[in-house]
Backbone as CSV, one residue per row, in Angstrom:
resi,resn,N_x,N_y,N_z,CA_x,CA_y,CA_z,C_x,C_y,C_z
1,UNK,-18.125,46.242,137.213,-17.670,45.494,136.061,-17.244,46.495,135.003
2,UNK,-16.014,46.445,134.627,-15.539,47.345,133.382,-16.076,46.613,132.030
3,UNK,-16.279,48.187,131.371,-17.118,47.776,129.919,-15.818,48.085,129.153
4,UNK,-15.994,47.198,127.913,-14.484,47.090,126.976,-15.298,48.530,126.309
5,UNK,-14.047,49.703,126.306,-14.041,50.262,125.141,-13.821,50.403,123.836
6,UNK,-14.738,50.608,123.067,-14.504,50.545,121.341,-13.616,51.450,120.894
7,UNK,-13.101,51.103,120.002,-11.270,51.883,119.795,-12.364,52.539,118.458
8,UNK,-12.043,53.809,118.064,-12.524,54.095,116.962,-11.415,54.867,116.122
9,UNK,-11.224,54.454,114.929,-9.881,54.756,113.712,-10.572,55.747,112.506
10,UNK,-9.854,56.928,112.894,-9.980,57.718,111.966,-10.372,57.373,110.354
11,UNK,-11.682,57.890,110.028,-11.391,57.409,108.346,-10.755,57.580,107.492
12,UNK,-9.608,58.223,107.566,-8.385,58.644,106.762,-7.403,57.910,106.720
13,UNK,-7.378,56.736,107.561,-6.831,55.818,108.333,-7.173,54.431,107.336
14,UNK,-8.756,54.197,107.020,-9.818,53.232,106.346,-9.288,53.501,105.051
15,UNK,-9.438,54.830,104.391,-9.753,55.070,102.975,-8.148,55.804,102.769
16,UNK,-7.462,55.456,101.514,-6.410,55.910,101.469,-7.292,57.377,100.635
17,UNK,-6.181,58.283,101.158,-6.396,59.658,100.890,-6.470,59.631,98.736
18,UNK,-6.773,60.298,98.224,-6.914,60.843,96.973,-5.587,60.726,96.241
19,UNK,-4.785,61.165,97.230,-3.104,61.547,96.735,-1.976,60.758,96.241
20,UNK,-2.465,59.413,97.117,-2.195,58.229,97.537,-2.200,57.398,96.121
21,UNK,-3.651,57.763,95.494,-3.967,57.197,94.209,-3.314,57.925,92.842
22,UNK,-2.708,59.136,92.870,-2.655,60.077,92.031,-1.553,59.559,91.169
23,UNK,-0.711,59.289,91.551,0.633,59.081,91.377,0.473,57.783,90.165
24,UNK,-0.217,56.630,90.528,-0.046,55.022,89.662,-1.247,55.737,88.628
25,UNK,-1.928,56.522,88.878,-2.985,56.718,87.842,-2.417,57.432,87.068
26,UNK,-1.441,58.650,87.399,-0.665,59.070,86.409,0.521,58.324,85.610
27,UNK,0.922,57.617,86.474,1.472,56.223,85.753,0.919,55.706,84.544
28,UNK,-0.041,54.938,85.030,-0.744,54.200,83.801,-1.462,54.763,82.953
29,UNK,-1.669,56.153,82.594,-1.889,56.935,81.551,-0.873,57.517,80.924
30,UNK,0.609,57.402,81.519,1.403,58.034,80.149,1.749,56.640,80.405
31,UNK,1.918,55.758,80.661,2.356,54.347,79.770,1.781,53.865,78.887
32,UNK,0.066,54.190,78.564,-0.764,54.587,77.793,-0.786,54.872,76.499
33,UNK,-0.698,56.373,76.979,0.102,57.057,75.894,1.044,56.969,75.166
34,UNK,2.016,56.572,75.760,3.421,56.000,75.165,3.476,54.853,74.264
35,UNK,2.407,54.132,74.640,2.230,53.068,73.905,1.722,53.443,72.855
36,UNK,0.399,54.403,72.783,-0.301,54.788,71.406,0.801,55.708,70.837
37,UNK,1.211,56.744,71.127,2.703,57.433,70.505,3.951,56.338,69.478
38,UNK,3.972,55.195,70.078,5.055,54.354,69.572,4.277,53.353,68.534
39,UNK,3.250,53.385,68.459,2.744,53.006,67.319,1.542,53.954,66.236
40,UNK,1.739,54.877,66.704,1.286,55.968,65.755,2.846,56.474,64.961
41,UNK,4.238,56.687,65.986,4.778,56.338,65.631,5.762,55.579,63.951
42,UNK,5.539,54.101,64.830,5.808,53.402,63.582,4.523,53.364,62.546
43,UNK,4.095,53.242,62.491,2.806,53.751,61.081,3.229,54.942,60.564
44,UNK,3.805,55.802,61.334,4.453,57.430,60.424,5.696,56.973,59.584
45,UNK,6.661,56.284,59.922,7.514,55.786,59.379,7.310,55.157,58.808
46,UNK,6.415,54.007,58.642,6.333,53.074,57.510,5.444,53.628,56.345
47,UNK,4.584,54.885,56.485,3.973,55.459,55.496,5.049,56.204,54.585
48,UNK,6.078,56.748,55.521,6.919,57.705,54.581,8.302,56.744,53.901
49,UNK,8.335,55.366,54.655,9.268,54.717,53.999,9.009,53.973,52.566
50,UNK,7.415,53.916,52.931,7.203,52.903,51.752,7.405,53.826,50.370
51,UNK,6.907,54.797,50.488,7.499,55.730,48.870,8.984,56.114,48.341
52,UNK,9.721,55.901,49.580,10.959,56.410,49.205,11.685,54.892,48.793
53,UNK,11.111,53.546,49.367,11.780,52.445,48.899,11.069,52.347,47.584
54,UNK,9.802,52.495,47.077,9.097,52.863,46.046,9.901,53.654,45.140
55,UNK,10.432,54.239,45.404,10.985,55.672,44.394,12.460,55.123,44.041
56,UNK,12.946,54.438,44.964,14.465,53.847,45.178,14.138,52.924,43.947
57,UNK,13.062,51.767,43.930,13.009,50.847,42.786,12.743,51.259,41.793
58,UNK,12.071,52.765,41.714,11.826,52.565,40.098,13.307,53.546,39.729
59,UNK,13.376,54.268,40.500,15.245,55.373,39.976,16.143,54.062,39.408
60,UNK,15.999,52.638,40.273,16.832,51.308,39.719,16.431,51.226,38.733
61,UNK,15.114,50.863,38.348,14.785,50.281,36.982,14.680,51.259,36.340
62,UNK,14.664,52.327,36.267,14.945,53.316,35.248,16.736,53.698,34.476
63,UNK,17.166,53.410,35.339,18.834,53.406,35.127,19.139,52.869,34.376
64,UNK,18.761,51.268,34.837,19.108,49.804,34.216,18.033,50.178,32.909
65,UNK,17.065,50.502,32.292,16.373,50.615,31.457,17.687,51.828,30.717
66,UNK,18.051,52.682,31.097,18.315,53.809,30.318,19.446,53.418,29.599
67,UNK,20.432,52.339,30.751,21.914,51.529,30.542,21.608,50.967,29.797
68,UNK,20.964,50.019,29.662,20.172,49.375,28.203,20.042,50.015,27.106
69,UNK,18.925,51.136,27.081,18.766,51.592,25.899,20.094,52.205,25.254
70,UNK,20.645,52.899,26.013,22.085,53.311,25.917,23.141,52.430,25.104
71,UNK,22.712,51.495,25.587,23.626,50.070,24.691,23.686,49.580,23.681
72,UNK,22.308,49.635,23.645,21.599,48.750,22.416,21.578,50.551,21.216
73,UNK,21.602,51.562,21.564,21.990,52.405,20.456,23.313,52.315,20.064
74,UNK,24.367,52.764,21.129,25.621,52.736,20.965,25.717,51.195,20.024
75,UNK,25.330,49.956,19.752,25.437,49.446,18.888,24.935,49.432,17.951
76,UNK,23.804,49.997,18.057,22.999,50.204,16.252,23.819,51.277,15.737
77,UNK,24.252,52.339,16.520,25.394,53.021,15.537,26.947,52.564,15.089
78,UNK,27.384,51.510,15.877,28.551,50.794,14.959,28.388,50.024,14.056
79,UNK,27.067,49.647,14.048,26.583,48.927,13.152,26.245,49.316,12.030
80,UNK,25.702,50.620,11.876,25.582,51.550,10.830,26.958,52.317,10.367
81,UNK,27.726,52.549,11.501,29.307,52.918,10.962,29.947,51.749,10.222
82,UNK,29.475,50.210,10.453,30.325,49.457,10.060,29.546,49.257,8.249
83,UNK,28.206,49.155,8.284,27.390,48.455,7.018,27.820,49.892,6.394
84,UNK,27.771,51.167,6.719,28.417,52.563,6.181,29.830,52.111,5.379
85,UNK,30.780,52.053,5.875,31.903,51.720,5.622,32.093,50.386,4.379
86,UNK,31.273,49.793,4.407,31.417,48.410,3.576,30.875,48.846,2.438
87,UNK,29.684,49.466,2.352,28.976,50.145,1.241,30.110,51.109,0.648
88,UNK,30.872,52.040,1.489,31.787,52.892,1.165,32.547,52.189,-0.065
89,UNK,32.686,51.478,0.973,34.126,50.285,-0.073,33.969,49.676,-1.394
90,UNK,32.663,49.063,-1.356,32.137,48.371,-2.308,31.996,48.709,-3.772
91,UNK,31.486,50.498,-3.291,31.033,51.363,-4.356,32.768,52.207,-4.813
92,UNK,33.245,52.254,-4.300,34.990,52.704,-4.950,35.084,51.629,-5.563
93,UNK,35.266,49.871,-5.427,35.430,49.005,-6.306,34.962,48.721,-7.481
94,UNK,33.445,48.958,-7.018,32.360,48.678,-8.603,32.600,49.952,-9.255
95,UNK,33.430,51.094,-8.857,33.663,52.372,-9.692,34.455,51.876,-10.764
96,UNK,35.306,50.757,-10.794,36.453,50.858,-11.926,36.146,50.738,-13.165
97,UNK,36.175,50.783,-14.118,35.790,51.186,-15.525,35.800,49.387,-15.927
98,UNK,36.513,48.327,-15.381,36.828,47.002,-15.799,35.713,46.301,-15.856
99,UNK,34.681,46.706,-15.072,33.499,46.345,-14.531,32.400,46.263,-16.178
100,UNK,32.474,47.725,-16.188,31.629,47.858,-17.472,32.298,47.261,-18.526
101,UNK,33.220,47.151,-18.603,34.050,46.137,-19.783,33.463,45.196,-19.995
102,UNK,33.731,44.462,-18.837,32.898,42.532,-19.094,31.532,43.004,-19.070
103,UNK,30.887,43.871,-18.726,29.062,43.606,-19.023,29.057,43.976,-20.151
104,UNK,29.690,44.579,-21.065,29.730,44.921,-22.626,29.792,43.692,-23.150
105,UNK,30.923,42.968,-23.105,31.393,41.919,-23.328,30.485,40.636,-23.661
106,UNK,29.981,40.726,-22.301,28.902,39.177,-21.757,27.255,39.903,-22.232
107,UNK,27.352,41.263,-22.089,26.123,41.592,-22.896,26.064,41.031,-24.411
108,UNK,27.084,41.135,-25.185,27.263,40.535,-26.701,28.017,39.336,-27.150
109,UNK,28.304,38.682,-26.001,28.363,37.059,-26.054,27.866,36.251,-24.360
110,UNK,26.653,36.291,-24.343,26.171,35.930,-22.840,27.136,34.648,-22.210
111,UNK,27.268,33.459,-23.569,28.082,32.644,-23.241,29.684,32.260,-22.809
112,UNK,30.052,33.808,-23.402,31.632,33.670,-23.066,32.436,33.785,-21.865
113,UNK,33.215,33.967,-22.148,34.383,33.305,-21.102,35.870,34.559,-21.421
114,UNK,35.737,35.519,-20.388,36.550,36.678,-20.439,38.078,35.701,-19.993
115,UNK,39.118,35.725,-20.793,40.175,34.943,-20.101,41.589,36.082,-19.945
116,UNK,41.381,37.691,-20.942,42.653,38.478,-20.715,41.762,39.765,-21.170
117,UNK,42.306,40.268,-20.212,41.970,42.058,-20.072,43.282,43.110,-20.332
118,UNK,43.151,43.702,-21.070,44.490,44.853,-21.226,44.152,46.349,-21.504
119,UNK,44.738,46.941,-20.223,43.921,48.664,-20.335,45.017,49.610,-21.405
120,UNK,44.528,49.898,-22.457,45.204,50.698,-23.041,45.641,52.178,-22.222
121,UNK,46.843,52.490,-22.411,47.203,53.429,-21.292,46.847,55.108,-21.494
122,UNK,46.409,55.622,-21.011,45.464,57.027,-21.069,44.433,56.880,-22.202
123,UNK,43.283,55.699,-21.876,42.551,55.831,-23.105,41.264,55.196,-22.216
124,UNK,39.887,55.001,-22.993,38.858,54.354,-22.204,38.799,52.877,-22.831
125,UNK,39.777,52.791,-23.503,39.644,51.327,-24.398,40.120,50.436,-24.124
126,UNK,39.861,49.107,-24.390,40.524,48.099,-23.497,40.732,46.996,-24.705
127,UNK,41.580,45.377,-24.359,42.127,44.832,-25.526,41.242,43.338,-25.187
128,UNK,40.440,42.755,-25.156,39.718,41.679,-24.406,39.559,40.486,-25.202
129,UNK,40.306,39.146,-24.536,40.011,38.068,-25.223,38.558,37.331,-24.208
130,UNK,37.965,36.732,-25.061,36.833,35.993,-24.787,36.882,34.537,-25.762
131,UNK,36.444,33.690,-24.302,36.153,32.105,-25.396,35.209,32.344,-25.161
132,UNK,34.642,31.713,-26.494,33.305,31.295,-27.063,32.998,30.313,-27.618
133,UNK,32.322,29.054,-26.698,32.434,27.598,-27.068,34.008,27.166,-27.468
134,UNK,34.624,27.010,-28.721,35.905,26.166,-29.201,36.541,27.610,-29.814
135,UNK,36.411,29.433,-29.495,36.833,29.806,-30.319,37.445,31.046,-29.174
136,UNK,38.371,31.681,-29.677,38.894,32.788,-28.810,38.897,34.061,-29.591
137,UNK,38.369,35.139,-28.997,37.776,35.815,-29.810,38.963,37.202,-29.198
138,UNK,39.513,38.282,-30.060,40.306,39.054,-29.493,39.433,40.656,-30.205
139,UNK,38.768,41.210,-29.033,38.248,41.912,-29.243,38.861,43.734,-28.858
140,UNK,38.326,44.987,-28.726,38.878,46.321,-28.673,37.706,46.411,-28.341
141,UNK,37.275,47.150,-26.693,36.292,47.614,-26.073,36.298,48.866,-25.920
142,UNK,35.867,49.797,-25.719,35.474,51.323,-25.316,34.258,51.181,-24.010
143,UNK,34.510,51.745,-22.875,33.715,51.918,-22.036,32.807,52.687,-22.343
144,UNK,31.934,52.985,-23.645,31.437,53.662,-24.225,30.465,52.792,-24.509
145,UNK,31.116,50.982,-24.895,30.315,50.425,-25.188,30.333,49.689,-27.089
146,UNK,31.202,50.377,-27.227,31.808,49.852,-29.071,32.827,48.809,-28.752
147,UNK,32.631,47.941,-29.326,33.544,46.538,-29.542,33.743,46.260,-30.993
148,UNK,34.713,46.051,-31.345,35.622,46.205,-31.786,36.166,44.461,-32.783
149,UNK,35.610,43.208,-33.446,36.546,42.367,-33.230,37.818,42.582,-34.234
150,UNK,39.041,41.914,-33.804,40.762,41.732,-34.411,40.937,40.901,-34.732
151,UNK,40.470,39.820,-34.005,40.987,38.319,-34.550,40.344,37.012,-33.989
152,UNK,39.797,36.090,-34.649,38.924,35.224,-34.515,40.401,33.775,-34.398
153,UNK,40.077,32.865,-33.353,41.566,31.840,-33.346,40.794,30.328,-32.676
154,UNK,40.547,29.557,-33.676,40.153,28.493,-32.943,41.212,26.961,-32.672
155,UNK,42.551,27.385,-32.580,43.701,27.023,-32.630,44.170,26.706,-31.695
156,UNK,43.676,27.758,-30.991,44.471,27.954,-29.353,44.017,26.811,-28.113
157,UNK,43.940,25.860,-27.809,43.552,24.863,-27.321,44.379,25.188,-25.670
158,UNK,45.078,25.395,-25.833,45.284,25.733,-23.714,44.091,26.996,-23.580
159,UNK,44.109,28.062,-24.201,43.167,28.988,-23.196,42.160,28.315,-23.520
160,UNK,41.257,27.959,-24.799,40.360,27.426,-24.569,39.880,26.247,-23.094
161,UNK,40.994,25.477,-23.078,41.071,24.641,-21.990,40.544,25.086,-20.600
162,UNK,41.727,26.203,-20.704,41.892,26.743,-18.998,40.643,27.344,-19.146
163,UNK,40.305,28.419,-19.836,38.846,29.114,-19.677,37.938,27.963,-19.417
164,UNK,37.655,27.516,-19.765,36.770,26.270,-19.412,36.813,25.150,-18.155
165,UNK,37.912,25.407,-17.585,38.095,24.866,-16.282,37.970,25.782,-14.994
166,UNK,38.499,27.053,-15.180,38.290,27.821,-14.428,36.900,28.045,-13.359
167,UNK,36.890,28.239,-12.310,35.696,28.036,-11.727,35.472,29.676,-11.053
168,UNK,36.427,30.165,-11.146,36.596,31.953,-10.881,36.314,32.498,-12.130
169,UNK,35.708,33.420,-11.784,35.345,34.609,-12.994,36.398,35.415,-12.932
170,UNK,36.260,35.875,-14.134,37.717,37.243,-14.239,37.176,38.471,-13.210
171,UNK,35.825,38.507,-12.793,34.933,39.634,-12.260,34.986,39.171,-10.792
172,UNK,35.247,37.770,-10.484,35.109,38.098,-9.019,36.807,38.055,-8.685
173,UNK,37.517,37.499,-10.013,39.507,38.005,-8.986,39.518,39.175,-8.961
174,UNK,38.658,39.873,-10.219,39.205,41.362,-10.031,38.489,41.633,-8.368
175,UNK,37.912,41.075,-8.164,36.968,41.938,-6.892,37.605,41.646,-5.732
176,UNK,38.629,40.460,-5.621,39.082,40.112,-4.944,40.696,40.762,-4.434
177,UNK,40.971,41.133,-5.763,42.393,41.930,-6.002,41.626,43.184,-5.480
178,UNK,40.641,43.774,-5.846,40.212,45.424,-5.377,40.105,45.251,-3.769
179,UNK,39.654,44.099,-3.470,39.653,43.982,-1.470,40.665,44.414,-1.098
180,UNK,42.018,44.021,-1.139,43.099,44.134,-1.042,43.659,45.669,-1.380
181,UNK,43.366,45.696,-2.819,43.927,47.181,-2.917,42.686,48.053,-3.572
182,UNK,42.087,48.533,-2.532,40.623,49.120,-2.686,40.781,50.700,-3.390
183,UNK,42.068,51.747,-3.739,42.283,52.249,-4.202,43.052,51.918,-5.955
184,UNK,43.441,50.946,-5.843,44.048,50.420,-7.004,43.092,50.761,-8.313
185,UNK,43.966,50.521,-9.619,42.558,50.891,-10.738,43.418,49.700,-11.627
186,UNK,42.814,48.905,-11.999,42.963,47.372,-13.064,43.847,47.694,-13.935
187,UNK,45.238,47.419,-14.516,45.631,47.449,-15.363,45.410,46.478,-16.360
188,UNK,45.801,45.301,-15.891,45.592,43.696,-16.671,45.278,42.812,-15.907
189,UNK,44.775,41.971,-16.669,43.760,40.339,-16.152,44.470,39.464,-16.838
190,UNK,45.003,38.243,-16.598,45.117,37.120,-17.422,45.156,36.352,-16.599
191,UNK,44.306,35.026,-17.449,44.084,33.923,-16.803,45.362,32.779,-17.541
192,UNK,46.125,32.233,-16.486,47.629,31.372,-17.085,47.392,30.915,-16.521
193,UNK,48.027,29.454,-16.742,48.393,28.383,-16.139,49.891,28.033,-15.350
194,UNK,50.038,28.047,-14.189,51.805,27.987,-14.153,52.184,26.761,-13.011
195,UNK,52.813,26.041,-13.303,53.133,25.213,-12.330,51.639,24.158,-12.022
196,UNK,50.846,23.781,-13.026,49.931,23.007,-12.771,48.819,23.399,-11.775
197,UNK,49.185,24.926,-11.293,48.376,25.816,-10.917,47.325,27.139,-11.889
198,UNK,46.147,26.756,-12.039,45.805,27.631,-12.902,45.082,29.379,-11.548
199,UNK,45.845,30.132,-12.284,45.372,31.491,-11.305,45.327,32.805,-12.581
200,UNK,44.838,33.631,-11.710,44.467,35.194,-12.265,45.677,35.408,-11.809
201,UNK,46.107,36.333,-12.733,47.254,37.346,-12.866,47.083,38.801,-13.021
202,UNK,46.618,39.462,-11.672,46.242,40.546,-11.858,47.361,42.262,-11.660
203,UNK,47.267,42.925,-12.817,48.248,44.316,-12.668,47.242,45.150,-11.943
204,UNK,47.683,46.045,-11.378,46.625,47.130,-10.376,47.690,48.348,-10.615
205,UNK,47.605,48.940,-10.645,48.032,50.692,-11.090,47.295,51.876,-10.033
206,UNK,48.659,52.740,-9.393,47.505,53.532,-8.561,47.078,54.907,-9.309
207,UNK,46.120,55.713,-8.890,45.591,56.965,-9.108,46.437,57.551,-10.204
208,UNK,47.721,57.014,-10.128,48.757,58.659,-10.792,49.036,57.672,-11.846
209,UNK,48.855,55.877,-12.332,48.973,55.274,-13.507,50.694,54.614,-13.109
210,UNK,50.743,55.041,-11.955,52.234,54.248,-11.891,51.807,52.481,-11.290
211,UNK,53.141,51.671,-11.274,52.800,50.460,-10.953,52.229,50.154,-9.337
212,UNK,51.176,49.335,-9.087,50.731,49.876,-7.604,51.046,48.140,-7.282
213,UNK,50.292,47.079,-7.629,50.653,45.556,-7.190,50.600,44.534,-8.311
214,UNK,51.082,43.389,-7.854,50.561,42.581,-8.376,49.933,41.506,-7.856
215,UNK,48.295,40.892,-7.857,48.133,40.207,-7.180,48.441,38.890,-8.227
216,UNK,47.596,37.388,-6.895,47.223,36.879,-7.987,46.110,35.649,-7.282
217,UNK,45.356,35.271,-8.223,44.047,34.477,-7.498,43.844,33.320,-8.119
218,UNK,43.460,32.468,-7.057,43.427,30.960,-7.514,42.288,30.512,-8.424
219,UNK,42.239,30.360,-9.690,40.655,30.477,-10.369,40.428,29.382,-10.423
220,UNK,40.682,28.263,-9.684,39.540,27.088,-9.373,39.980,27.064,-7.811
């Protein structure tokens, strides 16, 4: 009777060799790796991005802050060139000697009513009628401050009139005539009536005393 022989298989055959394994194990440790690399990675980048987008916003808001401040000076200095300039102006006008005339004037009749101004020519003296209540008073001023009266007239019933209707001062046409001609220096003031229009009739003379304009202003 034949006995079955047992087949016997090498164990190298059973157990895969060492070598066999080497290969997927080195596999799955740099896929591993690769993975921790790509997010060590991005964490390196997002540490160094966040300061430079950091730095990006404030360089913005510093700009826009500087463009601003920048602005807002550049207008406080036209603004000071412009209130500069007006003051400039103002003070050449209130320079004219006509000025101190009527505060002489209204200093020694508070109530009156300046209705004709006349600059005597190369002199500081001036020829000034004033109403006073029902009376017209024709006075000789010195910017010095001496007045002078010539002739007392309670006769005269139009200037009395017009002075008394007038709603303009002789002090603000003159100021109004100096807008206009801001170098000019006052020759004469009179307040007339013409054409059912009552206005200032103002002479202006320049620097050298020759004829410079004539305005004229609506005194009501």
């Amino acid at each position: 009777m034949l006995k079955a022989q047992r087949t016997r298989f090498p164990l190298s055959l059973l157990i895969p060799p060492f070598c066999h394994l080497k290969q997927p194990l080195i596999f799955i440790s740099y896929s591993l790796h690769r993975v921790e690399y790509m997010k060590n990675a991005k964490l390196f980048l997002a540490l160094i991005s966040a300061p430079l987008i950091l730095a990006g916003c404030s360089s913005t808001d510093t700009g826009t802050a500087e463009s601003t401040i920048s602005s807002e000076t550049a207008s406080a200095v036209d603004a000071t060139t412009s209130t500069s300039s007006s003051t400039a102006t103002s003070a050449v006008i209130d320079d004219d000697p006509v000025f101190d005339i009527i505060d002489i004037v209204l200093a020694q009749y508070p109530d009156g009513i300046t209705t004709d101004i006349d600059r005597e020519d190369s002199s500081d003296q001036y020829e000034v009628d004033v109403v006073v209540g029902q009376e017209v008073l024709e006075l000789d001023v010195t910017t010095s401050g001496q007045i002078h009266t010539d002739d007392r007239d309670n006769d005269d019933d139009d200037d009395i009139r017009e002075a008394h209707a007038a709603t303009v001062t002789a002090a603000q046409a003159i100021g109004l005539a100096l807008d206009q001609y801001p170098d000019g220096i006052i020759d004469s003031v009179e307040l007339d009536e013409d054409d059912g229009q009552l206005r200032w009739k103002i002479d202006l003379d320049d620097t050298s005393g020759n004829d410079l304009a004539d305005v004229e202003i609506a005194a009501v």
